[in-house]
C-alpha positions as a LaTeX table, in Angstrom:
\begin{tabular}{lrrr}
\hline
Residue & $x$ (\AA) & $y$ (\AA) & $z$ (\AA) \\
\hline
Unk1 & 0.00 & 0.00 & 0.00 \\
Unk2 & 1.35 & 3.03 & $-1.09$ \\
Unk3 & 0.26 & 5.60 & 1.94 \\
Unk4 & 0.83 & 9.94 & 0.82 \\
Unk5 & 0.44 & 12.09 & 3.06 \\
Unk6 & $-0.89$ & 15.77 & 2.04 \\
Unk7 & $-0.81$ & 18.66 & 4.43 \\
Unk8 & $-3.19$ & 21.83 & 3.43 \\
Unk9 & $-1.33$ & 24.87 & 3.62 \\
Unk10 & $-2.09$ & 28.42 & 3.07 \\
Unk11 & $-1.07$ & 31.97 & 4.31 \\
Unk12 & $-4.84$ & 33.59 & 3.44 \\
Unk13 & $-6.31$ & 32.95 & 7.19 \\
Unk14 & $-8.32$ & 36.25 & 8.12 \\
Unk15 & $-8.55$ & 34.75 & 11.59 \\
Unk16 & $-5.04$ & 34.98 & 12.16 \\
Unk17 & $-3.47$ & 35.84 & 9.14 \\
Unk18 & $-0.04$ & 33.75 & 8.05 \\
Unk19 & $-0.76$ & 31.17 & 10.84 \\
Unk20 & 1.28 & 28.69 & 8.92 \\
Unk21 & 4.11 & 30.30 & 9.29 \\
Unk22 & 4.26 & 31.89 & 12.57 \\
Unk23 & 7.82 & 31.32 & 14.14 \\
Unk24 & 7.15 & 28.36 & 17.01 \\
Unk25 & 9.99 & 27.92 & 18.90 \\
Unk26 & 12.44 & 28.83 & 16.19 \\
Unk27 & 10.92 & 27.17 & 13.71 \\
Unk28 & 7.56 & 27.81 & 11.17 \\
Unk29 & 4.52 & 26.08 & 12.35 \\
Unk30 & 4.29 & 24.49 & 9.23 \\
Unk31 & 8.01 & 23.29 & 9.17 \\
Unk32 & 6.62 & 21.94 & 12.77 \\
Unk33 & 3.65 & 20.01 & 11.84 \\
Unk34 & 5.93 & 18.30 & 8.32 \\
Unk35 & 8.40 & 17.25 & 10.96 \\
Unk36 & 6.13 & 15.25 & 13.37 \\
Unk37 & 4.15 & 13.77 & 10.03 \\
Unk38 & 7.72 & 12.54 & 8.69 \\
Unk39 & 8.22 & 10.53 & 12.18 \\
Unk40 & 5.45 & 8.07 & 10.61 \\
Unk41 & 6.91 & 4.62 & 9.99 \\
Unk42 & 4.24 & 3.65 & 7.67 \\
Unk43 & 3.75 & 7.18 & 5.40 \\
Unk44 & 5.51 & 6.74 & 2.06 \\
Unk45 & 5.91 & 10.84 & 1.22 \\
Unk46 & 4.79 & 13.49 & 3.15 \\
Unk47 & 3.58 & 17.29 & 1.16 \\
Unk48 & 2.25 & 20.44 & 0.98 \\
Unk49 & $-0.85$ & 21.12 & $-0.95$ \\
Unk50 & $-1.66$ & 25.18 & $-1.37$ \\
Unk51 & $-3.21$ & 27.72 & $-3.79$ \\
Unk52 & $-2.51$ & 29.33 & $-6.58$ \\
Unk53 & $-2.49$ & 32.68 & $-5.15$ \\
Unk54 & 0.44 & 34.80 & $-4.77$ \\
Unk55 & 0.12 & 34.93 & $-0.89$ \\
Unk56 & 1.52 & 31.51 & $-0.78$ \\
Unk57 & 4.99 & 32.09 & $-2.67$ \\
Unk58 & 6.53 & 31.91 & 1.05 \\
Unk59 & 5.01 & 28.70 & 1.61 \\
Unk60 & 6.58 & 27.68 & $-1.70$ \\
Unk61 & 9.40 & 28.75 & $-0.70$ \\
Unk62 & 9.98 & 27.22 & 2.51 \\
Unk63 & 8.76 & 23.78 & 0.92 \\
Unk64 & 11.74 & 24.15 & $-1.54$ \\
Unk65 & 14.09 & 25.09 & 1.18 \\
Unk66 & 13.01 & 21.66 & 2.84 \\
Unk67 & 13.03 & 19.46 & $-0.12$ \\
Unk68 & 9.42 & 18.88 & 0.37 \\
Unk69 & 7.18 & 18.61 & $-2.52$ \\
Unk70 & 4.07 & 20.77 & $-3.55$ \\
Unk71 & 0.99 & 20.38 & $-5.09$ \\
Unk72 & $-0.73$ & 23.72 & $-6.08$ \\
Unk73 & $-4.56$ & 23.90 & $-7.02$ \\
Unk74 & $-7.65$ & 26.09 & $-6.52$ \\
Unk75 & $-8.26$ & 28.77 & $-3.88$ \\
Unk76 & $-11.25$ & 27.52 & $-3.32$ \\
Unk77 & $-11.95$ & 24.22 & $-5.14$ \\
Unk78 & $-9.49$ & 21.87 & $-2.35$ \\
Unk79 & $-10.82$ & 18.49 & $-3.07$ \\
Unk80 & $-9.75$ & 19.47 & $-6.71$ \\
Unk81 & $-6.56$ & 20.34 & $-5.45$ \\
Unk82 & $-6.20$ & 17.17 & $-3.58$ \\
Unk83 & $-7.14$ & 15.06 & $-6.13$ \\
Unk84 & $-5.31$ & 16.67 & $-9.31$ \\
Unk85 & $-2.40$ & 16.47 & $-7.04$ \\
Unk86 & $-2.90$ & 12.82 & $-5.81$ \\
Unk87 & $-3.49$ & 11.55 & $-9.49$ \\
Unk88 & 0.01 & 12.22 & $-10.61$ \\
Unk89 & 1.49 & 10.47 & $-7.76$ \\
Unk90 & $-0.79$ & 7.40 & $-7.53$ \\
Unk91 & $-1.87$ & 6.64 & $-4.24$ \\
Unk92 & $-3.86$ & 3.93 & $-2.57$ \\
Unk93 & $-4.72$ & 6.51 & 0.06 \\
Unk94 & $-4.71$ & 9.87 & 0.72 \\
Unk95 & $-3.81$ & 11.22 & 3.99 \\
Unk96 & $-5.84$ & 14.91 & 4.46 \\
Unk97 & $-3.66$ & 17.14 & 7.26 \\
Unk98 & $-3.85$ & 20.74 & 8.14 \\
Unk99 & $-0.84$ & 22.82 & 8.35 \\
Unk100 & $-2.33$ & 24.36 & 11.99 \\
Unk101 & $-1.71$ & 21.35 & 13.76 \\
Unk102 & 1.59 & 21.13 & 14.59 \\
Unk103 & 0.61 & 19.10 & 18.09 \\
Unk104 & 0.14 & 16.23 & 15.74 \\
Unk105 & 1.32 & 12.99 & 16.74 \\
Unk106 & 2.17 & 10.81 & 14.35 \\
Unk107 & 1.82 & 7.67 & 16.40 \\
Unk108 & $-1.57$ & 7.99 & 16.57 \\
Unk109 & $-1.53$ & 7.70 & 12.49 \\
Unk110 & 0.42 & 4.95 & 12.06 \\
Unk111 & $-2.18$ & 3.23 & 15.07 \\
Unk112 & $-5.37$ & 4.32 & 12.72 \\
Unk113 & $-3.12$ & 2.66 & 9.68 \\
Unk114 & $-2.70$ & $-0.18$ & 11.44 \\
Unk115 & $-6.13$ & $-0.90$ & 12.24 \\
Unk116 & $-8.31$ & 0.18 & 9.16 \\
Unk117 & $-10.21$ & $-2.25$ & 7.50 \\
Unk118 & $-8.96$ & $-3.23$ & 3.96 \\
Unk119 & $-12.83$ & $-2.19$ & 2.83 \\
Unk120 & $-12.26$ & 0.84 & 4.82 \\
Unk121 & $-13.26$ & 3.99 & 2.07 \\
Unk122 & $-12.97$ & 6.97 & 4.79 \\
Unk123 & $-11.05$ & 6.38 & 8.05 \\
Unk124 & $-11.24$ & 9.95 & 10.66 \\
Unk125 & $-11.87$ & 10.67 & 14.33 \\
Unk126 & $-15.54$ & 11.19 & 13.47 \\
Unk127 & $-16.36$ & 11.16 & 16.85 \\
Unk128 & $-14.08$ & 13.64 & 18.00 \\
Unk129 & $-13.05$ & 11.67 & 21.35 \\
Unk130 & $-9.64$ & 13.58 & 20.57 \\
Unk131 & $-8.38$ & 16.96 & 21.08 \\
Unk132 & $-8.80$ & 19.90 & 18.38 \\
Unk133 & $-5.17$ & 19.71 & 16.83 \\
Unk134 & $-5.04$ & 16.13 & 16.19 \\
Unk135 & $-6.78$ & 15.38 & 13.50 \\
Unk136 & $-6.38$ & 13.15 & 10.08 \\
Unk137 & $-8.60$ & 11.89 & 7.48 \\
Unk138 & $-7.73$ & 8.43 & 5.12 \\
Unk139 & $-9.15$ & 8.42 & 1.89 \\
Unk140 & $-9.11$ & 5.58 & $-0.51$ \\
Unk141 & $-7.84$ & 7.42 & $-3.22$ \\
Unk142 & $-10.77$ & 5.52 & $-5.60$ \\
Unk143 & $-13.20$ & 7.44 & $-2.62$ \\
Unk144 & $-11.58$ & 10.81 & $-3.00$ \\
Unk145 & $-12.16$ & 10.23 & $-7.08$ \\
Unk146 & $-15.25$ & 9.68 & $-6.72$ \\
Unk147 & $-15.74$ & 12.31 & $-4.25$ \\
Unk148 & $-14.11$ & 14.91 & $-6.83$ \\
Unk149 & $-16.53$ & 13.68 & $-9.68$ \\
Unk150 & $-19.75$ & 13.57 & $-7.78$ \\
Unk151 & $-19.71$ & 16.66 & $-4.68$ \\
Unk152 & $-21.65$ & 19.65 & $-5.95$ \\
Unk153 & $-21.92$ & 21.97 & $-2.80$ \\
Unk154 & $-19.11$ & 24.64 & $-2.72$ \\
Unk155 & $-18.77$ & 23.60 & 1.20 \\
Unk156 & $-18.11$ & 19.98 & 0.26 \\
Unk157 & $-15.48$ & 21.33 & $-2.70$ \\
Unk158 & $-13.72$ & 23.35 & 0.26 \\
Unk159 & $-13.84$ & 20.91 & 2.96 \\
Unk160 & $-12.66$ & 18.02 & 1.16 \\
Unk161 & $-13.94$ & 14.82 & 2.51 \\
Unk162 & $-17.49$ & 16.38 & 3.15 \\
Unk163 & $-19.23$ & 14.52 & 0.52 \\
Unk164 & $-17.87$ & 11.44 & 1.67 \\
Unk165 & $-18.79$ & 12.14 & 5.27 \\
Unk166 & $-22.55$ & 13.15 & 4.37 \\
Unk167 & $-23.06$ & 9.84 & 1.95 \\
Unk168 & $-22.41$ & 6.88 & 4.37 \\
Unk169 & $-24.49$ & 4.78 & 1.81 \\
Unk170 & $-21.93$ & 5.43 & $-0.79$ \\
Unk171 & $-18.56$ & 4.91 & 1.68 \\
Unk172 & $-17.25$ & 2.65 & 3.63 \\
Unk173 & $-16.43$ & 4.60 & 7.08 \\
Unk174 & $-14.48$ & 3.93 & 9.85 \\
Unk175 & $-14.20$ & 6.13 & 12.92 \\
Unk176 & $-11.01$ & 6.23 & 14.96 \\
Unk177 & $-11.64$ & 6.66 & 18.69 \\
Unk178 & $-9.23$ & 7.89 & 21.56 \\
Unk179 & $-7.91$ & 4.82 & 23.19 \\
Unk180 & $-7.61$ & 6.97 & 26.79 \\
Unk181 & $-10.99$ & 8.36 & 26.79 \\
Unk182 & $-12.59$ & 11.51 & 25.64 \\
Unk183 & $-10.50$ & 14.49 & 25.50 \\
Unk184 & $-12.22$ & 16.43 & 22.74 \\
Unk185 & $-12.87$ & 19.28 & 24.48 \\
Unk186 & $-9.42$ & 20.39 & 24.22 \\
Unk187 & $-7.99$ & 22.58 & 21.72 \\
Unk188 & $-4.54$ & 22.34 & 20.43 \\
Unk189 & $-4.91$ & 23.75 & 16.86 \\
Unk190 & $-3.57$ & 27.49 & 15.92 \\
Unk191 & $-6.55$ & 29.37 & 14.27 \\
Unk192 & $-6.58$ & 31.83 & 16.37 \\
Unk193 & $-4.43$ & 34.48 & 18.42 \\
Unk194 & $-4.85$ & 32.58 & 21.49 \\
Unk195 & $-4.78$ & 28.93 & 20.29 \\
Unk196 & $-1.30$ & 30.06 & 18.90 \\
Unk197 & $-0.34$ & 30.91 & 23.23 \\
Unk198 & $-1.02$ & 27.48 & 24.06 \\
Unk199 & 0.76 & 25.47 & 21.73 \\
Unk200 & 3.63 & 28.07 & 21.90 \\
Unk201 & 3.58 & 27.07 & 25.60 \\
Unk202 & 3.21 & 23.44 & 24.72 \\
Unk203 & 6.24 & 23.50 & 22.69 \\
Unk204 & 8.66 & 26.30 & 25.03 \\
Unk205 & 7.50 & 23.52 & 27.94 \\
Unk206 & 9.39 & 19.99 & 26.33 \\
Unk207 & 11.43 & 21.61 & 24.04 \\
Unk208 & 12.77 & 24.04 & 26.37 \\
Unk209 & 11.71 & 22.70 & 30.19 \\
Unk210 & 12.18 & 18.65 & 29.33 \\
Unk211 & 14.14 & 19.04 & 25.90 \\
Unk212 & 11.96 & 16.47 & 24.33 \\
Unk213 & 11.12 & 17.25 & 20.86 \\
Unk214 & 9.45 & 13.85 & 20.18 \\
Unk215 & 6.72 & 14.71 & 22.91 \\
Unk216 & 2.96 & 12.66 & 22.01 \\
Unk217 & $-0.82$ & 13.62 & 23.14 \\
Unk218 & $-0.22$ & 11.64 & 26.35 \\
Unk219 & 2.86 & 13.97 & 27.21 \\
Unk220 & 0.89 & 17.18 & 26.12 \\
Unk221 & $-2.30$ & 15.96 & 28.13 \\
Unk222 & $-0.29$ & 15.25 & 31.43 \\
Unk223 & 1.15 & 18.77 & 31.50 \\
Unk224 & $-1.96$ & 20.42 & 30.50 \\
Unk225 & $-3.83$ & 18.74 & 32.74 \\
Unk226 & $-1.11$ & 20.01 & 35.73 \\
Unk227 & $-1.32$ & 23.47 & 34.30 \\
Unk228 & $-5.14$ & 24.18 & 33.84 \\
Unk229 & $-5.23$ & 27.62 & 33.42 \\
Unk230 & $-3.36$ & 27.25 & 30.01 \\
Unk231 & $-6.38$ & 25.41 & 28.63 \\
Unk232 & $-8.64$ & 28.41 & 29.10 \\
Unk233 & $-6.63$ & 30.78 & 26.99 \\
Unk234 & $-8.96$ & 29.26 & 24.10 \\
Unk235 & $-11.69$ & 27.61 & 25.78 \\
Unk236 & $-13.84$ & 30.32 & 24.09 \\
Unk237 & $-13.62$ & 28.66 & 20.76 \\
Unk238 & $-15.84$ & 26.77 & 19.12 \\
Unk239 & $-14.84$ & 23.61 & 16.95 \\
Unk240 & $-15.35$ & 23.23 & 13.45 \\
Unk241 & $-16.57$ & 26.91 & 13.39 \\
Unk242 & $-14.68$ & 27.45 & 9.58 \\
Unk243 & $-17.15$ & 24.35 & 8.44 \\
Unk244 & $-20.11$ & 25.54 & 10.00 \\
Unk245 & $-19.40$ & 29.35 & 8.27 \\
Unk246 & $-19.26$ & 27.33 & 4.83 \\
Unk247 & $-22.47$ & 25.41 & 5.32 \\
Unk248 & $-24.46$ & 28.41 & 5.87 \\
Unk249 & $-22.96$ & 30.66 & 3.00 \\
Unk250 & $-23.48$ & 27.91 & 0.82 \\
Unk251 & $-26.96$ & 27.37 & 1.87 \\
Unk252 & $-27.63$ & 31.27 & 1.46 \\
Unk253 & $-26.48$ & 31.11 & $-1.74$ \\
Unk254 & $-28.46$ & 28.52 & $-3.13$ \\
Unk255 & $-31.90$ & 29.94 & $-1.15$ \\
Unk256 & $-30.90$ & 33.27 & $-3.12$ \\
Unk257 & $-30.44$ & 31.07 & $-6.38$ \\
Unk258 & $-33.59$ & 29.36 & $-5.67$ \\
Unk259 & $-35.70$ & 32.83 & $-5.11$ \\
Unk260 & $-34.60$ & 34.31 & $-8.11$ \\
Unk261 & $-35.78$ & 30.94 & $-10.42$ \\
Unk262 & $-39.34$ & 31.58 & $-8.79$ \\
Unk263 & $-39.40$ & 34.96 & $-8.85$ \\
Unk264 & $-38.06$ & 35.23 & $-13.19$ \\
Unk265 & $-40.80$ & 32.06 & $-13.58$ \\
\hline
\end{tabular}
C-alpha cells in the first residue's frame, strides 16, 4: 500500500493571518507540523498542498528550502486540489492534514493505519473523542475520485472529505476513537491568536523545560492537565466553526439562487 500524506497549507487565514508560518519555537509552524508527520513509519511521502495565489509564494518557498514537494490547485476548489495532485502520484490513500496542527502525533496515524479495514473507504476521528489539533482523514484514493466527480456543494469542494462524510451509503467509514478516553474538548490547533499561546507554551514547555522534541498527546495531556489555566486561553472557541461558516454561505447562496428561479418564472 502506497500511503501519501498531504498537508493543506495556506497563508490567506483572516482569523489569524499567516498562521502557517508563525515562528514556534524557532521554527515555522508548518516546518513543525511536516516534521512530526515525517516521524510516521508507515507514510511513504509526506507534502504540501496550497493555492494558486500569490500569498503563498513563502510557503513555496519554505517547501523548496526543505526538499518537500508541492501540489498547487484552486483557492477555493481543495478536493480538486487534492485530487489533481494525488493523481500524478498514484496513491492507494490519501492522507488529508492541516498545516495548523503542529501538536500532531504521528503515532496515533500509524495506530489508525494499522487498524483500518482493507474495505475501509474513509477512516477519521468522526467522533471527536480527541483533542482539536489532532486530526487526520484516510481516503481511498478511488473514494476521494469519486468524491471529486460527484460533490456539488461549494462547502463539500472546500472541505474536502465532506461529501464522503454526508453519503455513508456510498462509503465505507471507519471512525477512529481515543484509546484513553474523551478528550475532545481540548484545543490544540492554531486558528486563532490565542490557540497560537497554548501550543507556543506546549512546545517552550518539552522543548525548552524537558528538551523532548518527540513529545505525544499523552505527554501534552499530562502537563496540561497540571497546568489548567493554560487550557482556558482558548476555551472560548468553538470547533469546526470554519465548516459551519461554509455550510451556511453555501446554503444562502443557493436559497438566493432558488428565489430568483421563482421569482423570473
Amino acid at each position: 500500500m502506497k500511503y501519501l500524506a498531504m498537508i493543506q497549507a495556506r497563508c490567506g487565514s483572516t482569523r489569524l493571518p499567516n498562521k502557517v508560518l508563525l515562528n514556534l519555537c524557532g521554527k515555522p509552524v508548518l516546518q513543525r507540523m511536516m516534521e512530526r508527520v515525517r516521524r510516521s513509519s508507515l507514510v511513504d511521502e509526506v507534502m504540501v498542498v496550497t493555492s494558486i495565489e500569490k500569498s503563498n509564494l513563502p510557503i513555496l518557498k519554505l517547501c523548496a528550502e526543505l526538499d518537500v514537494r508541492v501540489g498547487v490547485g484552486s483557492e477555493q476548489d481543495v478536493l480538486d486540489r487534492y485530487y489533481q495532485t494525488a493523481r500524478l502520484l498514484k496513491p492507494d490513500y490519501v492522507i488529508r492534514l492541516t498545516a495548523d496542527c503542529p501538536c500532531f502525533d504521528s503515532e496515533l496515524l500509524d495506530s489508525a493505519l494499522r487498524t483500518m479495514k482493507p474495505d475501509t473507504d474513509y477512516c477519521a476521528m468522526m467522533s471527536e473523542t480527541f483533542a482539536d489539533g489532532l486530526d487526520l482523514e484516510i481516503i481511498k484514493f478511488t473514494a476521494l475520485e469519486k468524491a471529486w466527480r460527484e460533490a456539488n456543494h461549494s462547502y463539500e469542494r472546500e472541505h474536502v472529505t465532506q461529501y464522503i462524510i454526508r453519503h455513508p451509503e456510498l462509503f465505507k467509514q471507519q471512525d477512529f476513537v481515543s484509546p484513553v478516553g474523551d478528550f475532545g474538548n481540548y484545543r490544540w490547533t492554531v486558528d486563532e491568536p490565542e490557540d497560537f499561546q497554548v501550543v507556543t507554551k506546549i512546545y517552550h514547555h518539552f522543548l525548552t523545560e524537558e528538551s523532548k522534541e518527540d513529545f505525544h498527546y499523552q505527554d501534552i495531556l499530562k502537563y496540561l492537565k497540571e497546568n489548567p489555566q493554560i487550557v482556558q486561553i482558548n476555551r472560548k472557541y468553538k470547533r469546526n466553526e470554519g465548516l459551519e461558516k461554509s455550510i451556511r454561505e453555501d446554503r444562502m447562496i443557493r436559497n438566493g439562487l432558488q428565489e430568483m428561479i421563482q421569482k423570473s418564472e
